[in-house]
C-alpha positions, 0 to 999 in steps of 0.5 A: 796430272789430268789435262784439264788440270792445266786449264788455269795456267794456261787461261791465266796467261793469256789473260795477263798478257793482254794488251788495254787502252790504259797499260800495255803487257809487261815488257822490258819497256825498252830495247837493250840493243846491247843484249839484242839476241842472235837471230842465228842459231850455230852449232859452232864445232858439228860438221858443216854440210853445205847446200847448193843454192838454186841457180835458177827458179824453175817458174812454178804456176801461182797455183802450183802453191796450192796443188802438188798434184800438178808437180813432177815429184822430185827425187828426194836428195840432197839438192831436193832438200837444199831448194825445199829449205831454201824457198821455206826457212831461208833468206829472202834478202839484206836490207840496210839503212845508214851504219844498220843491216838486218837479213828477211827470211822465206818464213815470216816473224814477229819483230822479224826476230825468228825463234824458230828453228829447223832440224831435219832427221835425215836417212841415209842419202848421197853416200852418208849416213842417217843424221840429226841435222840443224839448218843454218839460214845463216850459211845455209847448211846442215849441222850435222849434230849426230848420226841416227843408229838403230837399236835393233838388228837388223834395223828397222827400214825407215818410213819414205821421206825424212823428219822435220822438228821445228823448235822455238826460242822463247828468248828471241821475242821475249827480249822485244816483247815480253810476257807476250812472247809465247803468244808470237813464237806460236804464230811463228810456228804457223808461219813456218808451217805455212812455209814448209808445205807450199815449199814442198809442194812445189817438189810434188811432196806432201808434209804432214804433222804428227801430232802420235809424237809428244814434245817430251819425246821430241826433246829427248830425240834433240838433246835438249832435256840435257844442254845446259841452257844460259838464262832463258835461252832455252829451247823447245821442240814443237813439233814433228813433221814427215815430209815424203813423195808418197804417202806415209803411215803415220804408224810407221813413224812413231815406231820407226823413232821408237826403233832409234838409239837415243843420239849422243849429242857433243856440241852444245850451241851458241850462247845468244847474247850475253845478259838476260831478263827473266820472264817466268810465266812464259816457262811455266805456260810453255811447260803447262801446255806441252803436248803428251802426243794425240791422235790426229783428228779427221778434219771436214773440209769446206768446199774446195777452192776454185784456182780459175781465179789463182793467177799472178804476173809472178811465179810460184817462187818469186811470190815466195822470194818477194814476201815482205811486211809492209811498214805503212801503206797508201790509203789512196791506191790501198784497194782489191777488186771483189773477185781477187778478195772473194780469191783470197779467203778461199784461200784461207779456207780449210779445203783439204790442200797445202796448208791446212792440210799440214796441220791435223786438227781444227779449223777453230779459228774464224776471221773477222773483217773490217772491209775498207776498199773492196770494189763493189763491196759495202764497207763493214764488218764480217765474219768469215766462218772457217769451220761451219760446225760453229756458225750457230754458236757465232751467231748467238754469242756475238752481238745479237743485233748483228744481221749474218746477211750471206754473201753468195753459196760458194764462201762463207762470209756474212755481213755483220754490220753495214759502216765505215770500220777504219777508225774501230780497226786502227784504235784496236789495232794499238792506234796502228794506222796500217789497220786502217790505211789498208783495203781490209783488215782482220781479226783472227777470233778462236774457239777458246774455252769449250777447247782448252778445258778439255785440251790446254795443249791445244793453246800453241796450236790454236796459234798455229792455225792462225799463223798459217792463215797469216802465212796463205794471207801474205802470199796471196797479198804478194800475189794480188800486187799487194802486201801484208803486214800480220799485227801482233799487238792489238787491245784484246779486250777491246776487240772483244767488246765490239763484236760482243764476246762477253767470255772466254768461249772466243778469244781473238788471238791475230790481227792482219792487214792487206794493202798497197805498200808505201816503200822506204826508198832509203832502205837498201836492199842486197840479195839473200846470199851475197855473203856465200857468193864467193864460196863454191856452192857445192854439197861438200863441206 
């Protein structure tokens, strides 16, 4: 069946699962705290592969985030790969009020829920052999599901680096959110797109997508063509990622896959919880949106971003280690000088370095700012353009009284309108008052239509690109002495109306917000990894 051929499916879902000012998406309406679903995924009888834990943080540059180049490359090992993931899908922390404690991750979430997960393709390193292994943050550990054996002799030598394939659980989000699940598990994705390549930055590694590989082919290589889910706990790869020291012929990656015995897989994973609600049109979107495999596109890139302006009283990693979402923030100290806001969206600008340089397609994806308090800023509403080939479209497409004023040569960003935005940006943002308490929020608008007709595959994708513009945003929030809170829940429509978006060319798809936190003293907080600190951290199993 043709591409396009999807389109309909694909449209039809993102209309149902839009948020109104007179009904909310369909969800369980409730919390079934009883079913909630394990946040942790095991393969309770694979062998146990424990990762060392980093006893120290080597206090990377704030900048060291962004540019590998400045990194001495480590040697890829065991240890190497135990601190990559650790800093990129790890723990972050334990927190816990009255009789109730929940763990934080290195990666954000939505609803703190993580659907996804991490598996590695590892070559043959430190006297073991090539595997498929699934990370558990839990214990921080590989899983060893099944080793990788070639079907060729000799075999064929696999390309520098290993594979990383994350995959989703519809059912982790769907069980809070509902219909709107599919929406959230892709921003997941970005998110932790975002996470892994600064991670590996700071190892001096790069980590590409590679989108030569469809979702079909990836779920053969996992098995999970052959598990037999329960109820909607089913999972799905999304997609393929080469992490390596050196650059890598993306080529070489298909083929060496191709070379692979197709693994044999004995341990099937943990059920979540026990009863389910089913949401169908999550499953048909998901199916009608799966990749076929594409060839990566040549990105343009804006200009480069100007790092005088990266610096932080905090390193490198305990930026990462501090990441939080704030519940609520203080609008009275909720405010960021003009030189570190101009800073933060060059950030999120598609320069040719670590995030974006990840993901392989777009930019599509623009943000509009509602501006509350930004030193010597006028209050407002503006557009940050991240793709310049789209300007002229923005311009005569959205409202035509808006003024495009520019602001400066070395950023992209135009006032639309003059005015206080606080009220419009919390009433859209589901009457949340962090939308407006906050120093500037946003909202993230995609080219839809005129992309998806041709390509519905690309819908998960264009979440994906959002989540990684959420992921440069908290980061650089943690950075600034602020905090970030992405915000998933907002009336669509009504987004839309205001910047006069009268189809389906646009569609806004993530909303985000940065201010000045305001800290829950009754929240304890213990550190990631208490729970292993009595065990030997060591390698071994």
């Amino acid at each position: 069946m043709p591409d396009n051929d999807q389109y309909p499916a694909v449209l039809h879902y993102h209309d149902s699962t839009k948020h109104h000012l007179n009904r909310y998406a369909r969800s369980p309406g409730y919390l079934d705290w009883a079913n909630q679903p394990n946040p942790f995924r095991f393969f309770e009888a694979s062998p146990k592969l424990r990762l060392p834990l980093m006893d120290h943080d080597s206090a990377s540059s704030y900048a060291r985030l962004y540019d590998k180049d400045k990194t001495q490359k480590r040697t890829i090992d065991l240890a190497a790969i135990a601190a990559f993931l650790e800093l990129s899908m790890g723990l972050s922390a334990w927190k816990r009020y009255g009789e109730s404690e929940w763990s934080l991750r290195m990666n954000p979430s939505s609803g703190n829920l993580h659907p996804t997960e991490c598996t590695l393709l590892l070559p043959a390193l430190d006297g073991r052999p090539a595997c498929v292994a699934h990370y558990n943050p839990l214990l921080h550990c590989l899983e060893v599901r099944a080793e990788l054996q070639a079907r060729t002799t000799p075999p064929m030598r696999n390309p520098q680096g290993f594979g990383l394939i994350l995959s989703s659980i519809y059912w982790r989000e769907a069980w809070k959110y509902g219909e709107r699940a599919l929406r959230y598990c892709n921003l997941d994705v970005g998110h932790a797109l975002g996470a892994l390549r600064f991670s590996a930055n700071l190892s001096g590694w790069g980590l590409r997508l590679h989108p030569e590989v469809g979702d079909k082919q990836l779920d053969q290589l996992l098995g999970f063509d052959r598990i037999e889910w329960p109820d909607t706990e089913e999972e799905q790869a999304d997609c393929l990622c080469w992490v390596s020291d050196s650059k890598t012929d993306a080529r070489a990656v298909s083929e060496w896959l191709h070379s692979l015995k197709t693994p044999q897989y004995p341990n099937a994973p943990n059920q979540l919880c026990a009863e389910h609600h089913p949401w169908p049109i999550i499953q048909d979107t998901a199916r009608s949106t799966r990749s076929p495999g594409f060839a990566a596109t040549r990105v343009s890139a804006n200009q480069a971003a100007d790092n005088a302006d990266l610096v932080s009283e905090l390193s490198a990693e305990q930026i990462i280690r501090s990441r939080r979402s704030a519940q609520a923030f203080d609008p009275q100290t909720s405010r960021i000088g003009l030189r570190y806001f101009r800073s933060i969206l060059k950030q999120t600008l598609p320069n040719g370095a670590a995030p974006f340089d990840a993901l392989p397609l777009g930019p599509d994806v623009h943000l509009a700012l509602f501006v509350h308090e930004v030193e010597d800023m006028q209050p407002g509403m503006y557009m940050l353009v991240r793709n310049p080939d789209h300007l002229s479209a923005l311009r005569t497409q959205l409202k035509l009284d808006f003024t495009w004023e520019p602001l400066g040569e070395d950023l992209p960003l135009y006032l639309l309108q003059a005015g206080d935005f606080r009220a419009q940006a919390e009433r859209i943002s589901c009457q949340q008052a962090i939308a407006g308490n906050s120093a500037f929020s946003l909202a993230m608008l995609a080219r839809f239509e005129p992309l998806l007709r041709v390509a519905p595959w690309r819908y998960p994708r264009l979440y994906w690109e959002a989540g990684l513009i959420g992921q440069v945003l908290y980061l650089e929030a943690e950075a600034k002495g602020l905090r970030g809170t992405g915000i998933g829940c907002f009336f669509d429509d009504a987004m839309h109306e205001l910047l006069g978006v009268k189809d389906h060319d646009w569609q806004d798809i993530y909303h985000f917000t940065v201010g000045a936190p305001v800290e829950d003293l009754r929240i304890q907080t213990k550190p990631a990894y208490h729970h292993l600190m009595a065990v030997p951290q060591n390698p071994e199993k």
